[in-house]
N, CA, C and O atoms as a GROMACS GRO file, in nm:
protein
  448
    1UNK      N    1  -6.434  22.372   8.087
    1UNK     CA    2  -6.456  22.337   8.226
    1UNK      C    3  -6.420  22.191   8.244
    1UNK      O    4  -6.498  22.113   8.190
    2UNK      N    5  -6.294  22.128   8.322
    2UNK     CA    6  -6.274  22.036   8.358
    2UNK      C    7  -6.389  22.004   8.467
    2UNK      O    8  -6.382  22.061   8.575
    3UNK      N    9  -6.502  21.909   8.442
    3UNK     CA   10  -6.549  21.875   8.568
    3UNK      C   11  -6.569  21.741   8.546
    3UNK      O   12  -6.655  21.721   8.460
    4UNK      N   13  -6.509  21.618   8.605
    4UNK     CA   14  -6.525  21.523   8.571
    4UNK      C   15  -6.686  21.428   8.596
    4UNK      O   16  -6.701  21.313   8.555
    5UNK      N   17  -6.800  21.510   8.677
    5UNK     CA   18  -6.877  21.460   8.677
    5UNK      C   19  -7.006  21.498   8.511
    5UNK      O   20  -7.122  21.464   8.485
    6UNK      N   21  -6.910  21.572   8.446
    6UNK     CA   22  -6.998  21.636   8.359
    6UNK      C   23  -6.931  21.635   8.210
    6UNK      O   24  -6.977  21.717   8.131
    7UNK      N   25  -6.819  21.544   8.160
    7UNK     CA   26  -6.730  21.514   8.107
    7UNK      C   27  -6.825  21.425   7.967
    7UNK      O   28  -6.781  21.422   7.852
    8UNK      N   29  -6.924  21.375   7.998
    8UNK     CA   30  -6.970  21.298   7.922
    8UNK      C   31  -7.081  21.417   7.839
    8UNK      O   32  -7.119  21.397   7.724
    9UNK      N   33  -7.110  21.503   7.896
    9UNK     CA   34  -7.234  21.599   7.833
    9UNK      C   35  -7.228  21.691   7.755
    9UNK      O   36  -7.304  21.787   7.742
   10UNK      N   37  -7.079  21.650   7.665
   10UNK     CA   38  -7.076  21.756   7.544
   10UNK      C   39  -7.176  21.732   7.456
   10UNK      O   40  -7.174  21.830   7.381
   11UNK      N   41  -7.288  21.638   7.411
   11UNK     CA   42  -7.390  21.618   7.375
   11UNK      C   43  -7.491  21.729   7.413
   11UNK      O   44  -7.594  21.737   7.347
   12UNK      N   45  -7.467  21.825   7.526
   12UNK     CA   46  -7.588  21.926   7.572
   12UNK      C   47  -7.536  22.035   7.492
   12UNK      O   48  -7.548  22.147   7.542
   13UNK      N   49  -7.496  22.029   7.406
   13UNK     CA   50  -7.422  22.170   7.312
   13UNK      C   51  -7.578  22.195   7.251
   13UNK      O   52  -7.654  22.109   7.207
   14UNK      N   53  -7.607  22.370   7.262
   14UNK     CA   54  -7.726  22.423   7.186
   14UNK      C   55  -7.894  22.300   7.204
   14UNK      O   56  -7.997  22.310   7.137
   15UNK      N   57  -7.871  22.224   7.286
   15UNK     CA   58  -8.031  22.151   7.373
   15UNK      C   59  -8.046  22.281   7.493
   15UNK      O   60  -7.964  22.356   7.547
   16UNK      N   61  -8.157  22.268   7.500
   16UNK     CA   62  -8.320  22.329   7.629
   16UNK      C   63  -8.268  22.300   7.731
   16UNK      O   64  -8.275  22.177   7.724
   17UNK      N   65  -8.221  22.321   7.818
   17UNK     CA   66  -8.272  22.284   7.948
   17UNK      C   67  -8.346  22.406   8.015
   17UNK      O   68  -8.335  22.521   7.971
   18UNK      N   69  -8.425  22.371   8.129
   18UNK     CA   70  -8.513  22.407   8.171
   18UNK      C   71  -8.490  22.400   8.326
   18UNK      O   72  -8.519  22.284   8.357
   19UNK      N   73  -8.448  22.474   8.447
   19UNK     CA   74  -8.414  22.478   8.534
   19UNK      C   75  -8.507  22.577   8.648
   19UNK      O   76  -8.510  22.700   8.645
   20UNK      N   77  -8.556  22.517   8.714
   20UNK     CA   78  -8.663  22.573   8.873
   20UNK      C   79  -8.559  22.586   8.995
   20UNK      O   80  -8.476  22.506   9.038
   21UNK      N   81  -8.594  22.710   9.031
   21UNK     CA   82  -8.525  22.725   9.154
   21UNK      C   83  -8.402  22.796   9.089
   21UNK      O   84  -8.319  22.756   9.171
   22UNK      N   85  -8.338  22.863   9.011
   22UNK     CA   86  -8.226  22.891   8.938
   22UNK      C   87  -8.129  22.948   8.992
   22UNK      O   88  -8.009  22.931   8.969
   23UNK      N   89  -8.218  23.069   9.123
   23UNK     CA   90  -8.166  23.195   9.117
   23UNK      C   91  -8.077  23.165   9.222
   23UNK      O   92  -8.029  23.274   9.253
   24UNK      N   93  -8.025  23.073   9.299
   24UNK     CA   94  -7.897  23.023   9.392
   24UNK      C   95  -7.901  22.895   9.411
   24UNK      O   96  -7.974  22.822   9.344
   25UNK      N   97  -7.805  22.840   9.527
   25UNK     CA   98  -7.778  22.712   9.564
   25UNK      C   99  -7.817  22.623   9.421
   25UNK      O  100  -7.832  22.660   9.304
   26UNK      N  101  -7.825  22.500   9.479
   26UNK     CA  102  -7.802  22.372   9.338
   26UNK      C  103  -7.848  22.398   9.190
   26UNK      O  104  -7.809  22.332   9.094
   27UNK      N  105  -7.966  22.540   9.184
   27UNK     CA  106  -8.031  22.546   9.085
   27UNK      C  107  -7.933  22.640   9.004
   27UNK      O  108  -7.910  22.634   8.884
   28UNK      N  109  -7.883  22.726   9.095
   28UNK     CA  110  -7.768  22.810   9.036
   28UNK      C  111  -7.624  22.776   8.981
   28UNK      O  112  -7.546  22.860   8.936
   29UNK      N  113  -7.599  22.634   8.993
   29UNK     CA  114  -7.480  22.607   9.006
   29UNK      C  115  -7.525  22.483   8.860
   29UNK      O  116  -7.465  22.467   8.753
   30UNK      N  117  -7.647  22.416   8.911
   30UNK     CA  118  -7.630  22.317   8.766
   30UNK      C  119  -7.647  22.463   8.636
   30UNK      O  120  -7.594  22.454   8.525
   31UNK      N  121  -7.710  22.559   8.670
   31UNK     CA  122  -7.706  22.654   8.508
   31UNK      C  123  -7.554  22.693   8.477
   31UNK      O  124  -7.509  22.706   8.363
   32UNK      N  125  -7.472  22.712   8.614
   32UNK     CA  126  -7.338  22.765   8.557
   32UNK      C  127  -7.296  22.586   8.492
   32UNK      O  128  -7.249  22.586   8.378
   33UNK      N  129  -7.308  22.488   8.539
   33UNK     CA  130  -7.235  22.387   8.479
   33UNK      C  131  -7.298  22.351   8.330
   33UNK      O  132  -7.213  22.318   8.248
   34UNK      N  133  -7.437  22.354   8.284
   34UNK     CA  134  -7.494  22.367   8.175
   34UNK      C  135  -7.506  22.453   8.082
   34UNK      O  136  -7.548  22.422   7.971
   35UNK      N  137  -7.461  22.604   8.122
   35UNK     CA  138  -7.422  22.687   8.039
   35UNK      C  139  -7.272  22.643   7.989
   35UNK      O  140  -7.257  22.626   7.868
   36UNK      N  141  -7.154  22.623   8.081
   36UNK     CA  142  -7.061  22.561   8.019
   36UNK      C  143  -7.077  22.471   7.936
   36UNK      O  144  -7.004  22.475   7.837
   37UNK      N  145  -7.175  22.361   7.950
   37UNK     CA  146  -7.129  22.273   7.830
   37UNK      C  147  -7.176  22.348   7.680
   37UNK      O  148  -7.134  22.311   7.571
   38UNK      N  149  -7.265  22.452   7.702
   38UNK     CA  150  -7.317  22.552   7.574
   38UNK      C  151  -7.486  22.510   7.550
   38UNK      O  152  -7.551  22.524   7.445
   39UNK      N  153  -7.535  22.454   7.684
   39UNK     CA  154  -7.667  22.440   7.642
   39UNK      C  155  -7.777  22.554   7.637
   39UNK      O  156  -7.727  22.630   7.720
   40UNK      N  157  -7.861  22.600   7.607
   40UNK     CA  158  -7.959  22.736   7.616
   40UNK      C  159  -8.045  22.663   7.668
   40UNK      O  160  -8.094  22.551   7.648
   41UNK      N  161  -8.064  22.836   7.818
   41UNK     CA  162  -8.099  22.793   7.918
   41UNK      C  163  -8.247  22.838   7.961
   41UNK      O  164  -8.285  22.950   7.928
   42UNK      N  165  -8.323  22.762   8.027
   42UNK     CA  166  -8.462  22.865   8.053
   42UNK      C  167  -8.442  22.860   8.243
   42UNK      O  168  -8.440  22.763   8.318
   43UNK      N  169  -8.431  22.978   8.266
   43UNK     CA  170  -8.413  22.963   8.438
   43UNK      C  171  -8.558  23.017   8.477
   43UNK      O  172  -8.628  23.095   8.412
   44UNK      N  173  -8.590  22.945   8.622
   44UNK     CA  174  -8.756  22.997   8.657
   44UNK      C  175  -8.696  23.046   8.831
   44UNK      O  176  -8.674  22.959   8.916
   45UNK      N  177  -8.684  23.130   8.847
   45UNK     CA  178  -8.701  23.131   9.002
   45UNK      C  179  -8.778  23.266   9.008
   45UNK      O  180  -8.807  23.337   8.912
   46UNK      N  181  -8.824  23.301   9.217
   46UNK     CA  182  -8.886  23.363   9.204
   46UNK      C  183  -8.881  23.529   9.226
   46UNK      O  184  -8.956  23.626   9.217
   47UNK      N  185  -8.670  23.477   9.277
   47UNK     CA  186  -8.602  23.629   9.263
   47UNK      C  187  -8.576  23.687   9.152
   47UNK      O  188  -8.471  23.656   9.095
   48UNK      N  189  -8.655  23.775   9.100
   48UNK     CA  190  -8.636  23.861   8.955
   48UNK      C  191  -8.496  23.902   8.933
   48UNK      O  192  -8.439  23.887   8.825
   49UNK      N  193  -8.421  23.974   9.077
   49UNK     CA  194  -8.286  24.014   9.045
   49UNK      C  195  -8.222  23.938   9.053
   49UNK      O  196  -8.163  23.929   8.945
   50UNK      N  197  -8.181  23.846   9.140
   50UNK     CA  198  -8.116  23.739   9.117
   50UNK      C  199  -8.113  23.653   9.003
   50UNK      O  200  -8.016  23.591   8.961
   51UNK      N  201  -8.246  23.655   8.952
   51UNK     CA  202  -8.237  23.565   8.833
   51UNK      C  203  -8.221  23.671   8.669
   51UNK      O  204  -8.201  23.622   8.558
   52UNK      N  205  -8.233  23.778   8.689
   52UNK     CA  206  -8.222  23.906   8.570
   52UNK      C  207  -8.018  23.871   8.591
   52UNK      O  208  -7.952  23.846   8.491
   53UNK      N  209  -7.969  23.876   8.695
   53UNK     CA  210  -7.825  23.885   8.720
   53UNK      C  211  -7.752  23.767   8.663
   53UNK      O  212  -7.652  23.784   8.592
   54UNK      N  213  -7.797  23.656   8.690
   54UNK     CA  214  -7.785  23.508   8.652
   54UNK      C  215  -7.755  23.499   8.535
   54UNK      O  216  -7.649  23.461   8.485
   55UNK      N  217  -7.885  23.547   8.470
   55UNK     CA  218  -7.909  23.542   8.320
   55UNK      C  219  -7.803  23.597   8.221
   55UNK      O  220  -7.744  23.538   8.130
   56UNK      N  221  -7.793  23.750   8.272
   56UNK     CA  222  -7.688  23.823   8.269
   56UNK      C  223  -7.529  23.764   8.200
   56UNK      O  224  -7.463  23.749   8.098
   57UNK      N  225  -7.536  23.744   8.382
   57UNK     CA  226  -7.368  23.685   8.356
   57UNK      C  227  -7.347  23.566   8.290
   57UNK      O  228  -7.233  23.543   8.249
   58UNK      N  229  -7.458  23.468   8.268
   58UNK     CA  230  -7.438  23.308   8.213
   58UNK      C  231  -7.393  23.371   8.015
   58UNK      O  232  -7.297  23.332   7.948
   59UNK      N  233  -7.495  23.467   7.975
   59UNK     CA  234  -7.484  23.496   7.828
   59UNK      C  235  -7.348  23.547   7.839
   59UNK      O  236  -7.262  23.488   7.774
   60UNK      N  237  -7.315  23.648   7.912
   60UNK     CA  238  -7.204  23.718   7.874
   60UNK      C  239  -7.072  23.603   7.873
   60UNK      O  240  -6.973  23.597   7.800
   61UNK      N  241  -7.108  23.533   7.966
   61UNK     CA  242  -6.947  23.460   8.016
   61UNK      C  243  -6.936  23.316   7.926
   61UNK      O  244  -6.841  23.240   7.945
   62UNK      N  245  -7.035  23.287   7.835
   62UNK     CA  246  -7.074  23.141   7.754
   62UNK      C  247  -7.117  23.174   7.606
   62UNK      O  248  -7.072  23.111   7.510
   63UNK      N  249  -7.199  23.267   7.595
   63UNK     CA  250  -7.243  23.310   7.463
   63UNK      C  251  -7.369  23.253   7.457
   63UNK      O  252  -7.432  23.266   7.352
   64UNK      N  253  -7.422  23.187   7.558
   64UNK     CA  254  -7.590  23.130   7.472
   64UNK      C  255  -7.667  23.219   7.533
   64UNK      O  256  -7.664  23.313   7.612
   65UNK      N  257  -7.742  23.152   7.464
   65UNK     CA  258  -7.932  23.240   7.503
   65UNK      C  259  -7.985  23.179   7.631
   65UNK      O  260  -8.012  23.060   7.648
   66UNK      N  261  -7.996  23.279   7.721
   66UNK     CA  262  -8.090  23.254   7.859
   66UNK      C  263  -8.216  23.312   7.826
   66UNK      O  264  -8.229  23.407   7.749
   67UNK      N  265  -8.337  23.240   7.902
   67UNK     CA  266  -8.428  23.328   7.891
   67UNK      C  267  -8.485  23.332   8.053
   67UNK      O  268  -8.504  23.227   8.113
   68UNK      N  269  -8.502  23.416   8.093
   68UNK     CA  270  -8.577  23.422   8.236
   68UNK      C  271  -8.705  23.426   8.325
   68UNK      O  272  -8.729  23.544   8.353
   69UNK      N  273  -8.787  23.350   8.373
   69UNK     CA  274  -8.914  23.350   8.394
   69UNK      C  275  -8.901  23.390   8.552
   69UNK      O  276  -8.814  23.334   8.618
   70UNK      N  277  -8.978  23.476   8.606
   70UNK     CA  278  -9.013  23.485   8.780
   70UNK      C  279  -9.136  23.420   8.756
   70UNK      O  280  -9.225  23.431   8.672
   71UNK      N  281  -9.114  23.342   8.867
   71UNK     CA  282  -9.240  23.261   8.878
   71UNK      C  283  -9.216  23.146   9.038
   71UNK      O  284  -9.127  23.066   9.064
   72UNK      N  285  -9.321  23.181   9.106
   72UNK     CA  286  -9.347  23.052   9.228
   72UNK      C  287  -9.378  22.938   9.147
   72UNK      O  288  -9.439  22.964   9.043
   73UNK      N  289  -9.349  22.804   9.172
   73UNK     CA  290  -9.378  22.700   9.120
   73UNK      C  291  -9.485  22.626   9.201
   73UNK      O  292  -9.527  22.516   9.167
   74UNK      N  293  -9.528  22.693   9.312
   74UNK     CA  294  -9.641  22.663   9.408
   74UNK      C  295  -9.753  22.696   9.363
   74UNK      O  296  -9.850  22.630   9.399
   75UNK      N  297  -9.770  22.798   9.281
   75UNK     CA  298  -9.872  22.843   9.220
   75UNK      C  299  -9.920  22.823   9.068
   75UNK      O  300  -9.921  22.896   8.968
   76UNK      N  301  -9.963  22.674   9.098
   76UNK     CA  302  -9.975  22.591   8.918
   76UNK      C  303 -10.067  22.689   8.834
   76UNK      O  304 -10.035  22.681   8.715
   77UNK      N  305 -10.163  22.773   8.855
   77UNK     CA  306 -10.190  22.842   8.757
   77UNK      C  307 -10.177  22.935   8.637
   77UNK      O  308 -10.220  22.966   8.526
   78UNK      N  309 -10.037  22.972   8.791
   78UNK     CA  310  -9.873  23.049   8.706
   78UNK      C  311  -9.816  22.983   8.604
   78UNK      O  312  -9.789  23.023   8.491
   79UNK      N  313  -9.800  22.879   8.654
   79UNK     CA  314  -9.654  22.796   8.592
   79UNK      C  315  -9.729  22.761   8.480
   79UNK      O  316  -9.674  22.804   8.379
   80UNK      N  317  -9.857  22.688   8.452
   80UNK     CA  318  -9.915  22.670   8.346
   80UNK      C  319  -9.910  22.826   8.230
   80UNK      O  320  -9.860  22.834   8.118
   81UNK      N  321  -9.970  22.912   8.294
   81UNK     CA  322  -9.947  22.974   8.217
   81UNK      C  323  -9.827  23.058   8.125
   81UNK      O  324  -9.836  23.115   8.016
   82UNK      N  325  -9.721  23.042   8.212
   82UNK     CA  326  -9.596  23.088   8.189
   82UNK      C  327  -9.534  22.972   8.114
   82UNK      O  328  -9.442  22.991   8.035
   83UNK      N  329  -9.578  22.865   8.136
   83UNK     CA  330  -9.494  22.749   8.011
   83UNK      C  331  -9.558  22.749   7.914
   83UNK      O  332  -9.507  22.686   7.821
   84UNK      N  333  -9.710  22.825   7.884
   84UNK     CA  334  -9.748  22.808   7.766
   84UNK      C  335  -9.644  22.865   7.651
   84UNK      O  336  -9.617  22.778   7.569
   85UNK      N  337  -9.594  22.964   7.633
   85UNK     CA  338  -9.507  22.995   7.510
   85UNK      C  339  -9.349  22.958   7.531
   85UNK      O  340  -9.255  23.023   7.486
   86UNK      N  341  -9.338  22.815   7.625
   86UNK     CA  342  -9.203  22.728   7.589
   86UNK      C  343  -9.222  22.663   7.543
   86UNK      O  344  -9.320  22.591   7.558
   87UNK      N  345  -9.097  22.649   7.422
   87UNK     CA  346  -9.080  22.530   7.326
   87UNK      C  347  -9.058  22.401   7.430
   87UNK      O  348  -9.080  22.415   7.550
   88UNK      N  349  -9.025  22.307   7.388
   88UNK     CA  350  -8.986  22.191   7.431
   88UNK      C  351  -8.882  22.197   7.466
   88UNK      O  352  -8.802  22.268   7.405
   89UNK      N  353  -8.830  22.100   7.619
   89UNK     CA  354  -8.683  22.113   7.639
   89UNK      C  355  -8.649  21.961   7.644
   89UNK      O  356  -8.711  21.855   7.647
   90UNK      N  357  -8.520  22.002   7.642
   90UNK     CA  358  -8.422  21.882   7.643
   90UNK      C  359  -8.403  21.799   7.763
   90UNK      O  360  -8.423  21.678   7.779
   91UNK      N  361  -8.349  21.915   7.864
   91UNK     CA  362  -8.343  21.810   8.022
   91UNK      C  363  -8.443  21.935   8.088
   91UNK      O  364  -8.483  22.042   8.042
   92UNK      N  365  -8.462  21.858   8.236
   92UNK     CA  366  -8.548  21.950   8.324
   92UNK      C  367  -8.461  21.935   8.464
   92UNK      O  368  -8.432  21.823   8.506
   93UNK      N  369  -8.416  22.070   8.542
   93UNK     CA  370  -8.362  22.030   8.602
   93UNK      C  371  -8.490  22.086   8.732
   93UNK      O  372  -8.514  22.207   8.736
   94UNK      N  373  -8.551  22.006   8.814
   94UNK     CA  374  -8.664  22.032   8.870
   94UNK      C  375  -8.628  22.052   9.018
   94UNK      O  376  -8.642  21.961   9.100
   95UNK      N  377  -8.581  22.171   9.049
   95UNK     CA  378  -8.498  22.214   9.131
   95UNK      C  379  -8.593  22.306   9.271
   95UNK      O  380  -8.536  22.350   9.371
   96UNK      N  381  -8.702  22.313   9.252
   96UNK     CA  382  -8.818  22.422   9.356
   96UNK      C  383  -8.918  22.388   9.393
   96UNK      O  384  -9.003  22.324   9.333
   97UNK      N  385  -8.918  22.429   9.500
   97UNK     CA  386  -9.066  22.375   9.592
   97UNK      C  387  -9.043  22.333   9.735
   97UNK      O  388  -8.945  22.375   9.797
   98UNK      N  389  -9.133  22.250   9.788
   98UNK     CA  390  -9.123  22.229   9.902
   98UNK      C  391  -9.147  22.089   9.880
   98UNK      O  392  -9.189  22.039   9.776
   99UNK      N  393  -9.107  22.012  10.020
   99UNK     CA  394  -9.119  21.869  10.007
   99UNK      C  395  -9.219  21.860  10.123
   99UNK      O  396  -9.183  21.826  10.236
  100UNK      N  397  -9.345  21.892  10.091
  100UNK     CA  398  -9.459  21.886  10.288
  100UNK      C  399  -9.431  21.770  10.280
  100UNK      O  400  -9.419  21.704  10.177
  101UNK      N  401  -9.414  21.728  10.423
  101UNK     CA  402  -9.438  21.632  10.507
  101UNK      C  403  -9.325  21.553  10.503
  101UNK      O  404  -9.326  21.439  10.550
  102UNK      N  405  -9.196  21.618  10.436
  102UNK     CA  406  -9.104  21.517  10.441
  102UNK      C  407  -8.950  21.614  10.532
  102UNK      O  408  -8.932  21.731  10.499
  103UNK      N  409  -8.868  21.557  10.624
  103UNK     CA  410  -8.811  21.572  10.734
  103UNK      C  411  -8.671  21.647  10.675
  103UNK      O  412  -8.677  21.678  10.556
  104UNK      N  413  -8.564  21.674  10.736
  104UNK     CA  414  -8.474  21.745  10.673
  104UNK      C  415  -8.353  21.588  10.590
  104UNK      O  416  -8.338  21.474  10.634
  105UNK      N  417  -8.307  21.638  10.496
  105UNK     CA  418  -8.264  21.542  10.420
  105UNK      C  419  -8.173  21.451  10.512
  105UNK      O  420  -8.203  21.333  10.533
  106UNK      N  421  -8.045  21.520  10.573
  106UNK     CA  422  -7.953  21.428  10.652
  106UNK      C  423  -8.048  21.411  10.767
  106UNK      O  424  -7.986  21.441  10.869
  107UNK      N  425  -8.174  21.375  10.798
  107UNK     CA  426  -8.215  21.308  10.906
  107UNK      C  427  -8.303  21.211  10.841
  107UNK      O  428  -8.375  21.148  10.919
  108UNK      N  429  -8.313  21.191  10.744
  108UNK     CA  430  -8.417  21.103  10.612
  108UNK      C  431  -8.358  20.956  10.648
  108UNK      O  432  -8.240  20.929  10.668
  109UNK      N  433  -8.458  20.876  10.653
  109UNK     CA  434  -8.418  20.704  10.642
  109UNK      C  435  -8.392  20.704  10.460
  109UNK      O  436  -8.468  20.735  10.368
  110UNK      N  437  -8.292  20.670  10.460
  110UNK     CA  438  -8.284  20.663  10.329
  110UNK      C  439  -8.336  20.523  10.245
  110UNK      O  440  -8.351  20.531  10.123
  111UNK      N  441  -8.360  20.410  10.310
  111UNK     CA  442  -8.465  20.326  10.277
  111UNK      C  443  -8.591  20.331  10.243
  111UNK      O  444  -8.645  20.227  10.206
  112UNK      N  445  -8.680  20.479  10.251
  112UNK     CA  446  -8.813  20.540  10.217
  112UNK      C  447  -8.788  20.619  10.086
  112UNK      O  448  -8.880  20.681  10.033
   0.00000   0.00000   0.00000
């Protein structure tokens, strides 16, 4: 994968990452760019098929190990318990949730 913003991260060969929100938009797109570099992936979102499909196609089309969690990240009792049997990861890509009380991004003072 020529991507020149990601040119430096052949270092993520066989490292953790750990990715929320997986199952589309930005969360879906950093796993396709992190599966390219060959990192093994843990995806959390809270579409099962979407993220069973994900998983899917990232092993078949890269060769590493995905593993897949459904899980709301709103609901910390979940998430605690569902990270209890993860190893440690490498990067976190912290991709889910909501931002209360904060406005839509292109209308954001970006000085706050």
């Amino acid at each position: 994968m020529d991507n020149p913003g990601v040119r430096n991260m052949s270092t993520l060969e066989g490292k953790r990452v750990l990715i929320t929100g997986a199952s589309s938009g930005i969360g879906r797109a950093c796993a396709e760019v992190f599966a390219a570099e060959g990192a093994h992936l843990i995806l959390i979102a809270r579409r099962r098929k979407r993220l069973d499909e994900l998983g899917a196609e990232l092993k078949e089309k890269y060769g590493i190990s995905v593993e897949t969690i459904v899980l709301d990240v709103r609901q910390r009792p979940a998430v605690e318990e569902a990270l209890k049997g993860v190893e440690a990861v490498d990067v976190l890509i912290n991709n889910a949730g909501l931002a209360l009380g904060m406005g839509r991004v292109q209308e954001a003072n970006p000085d706050h």
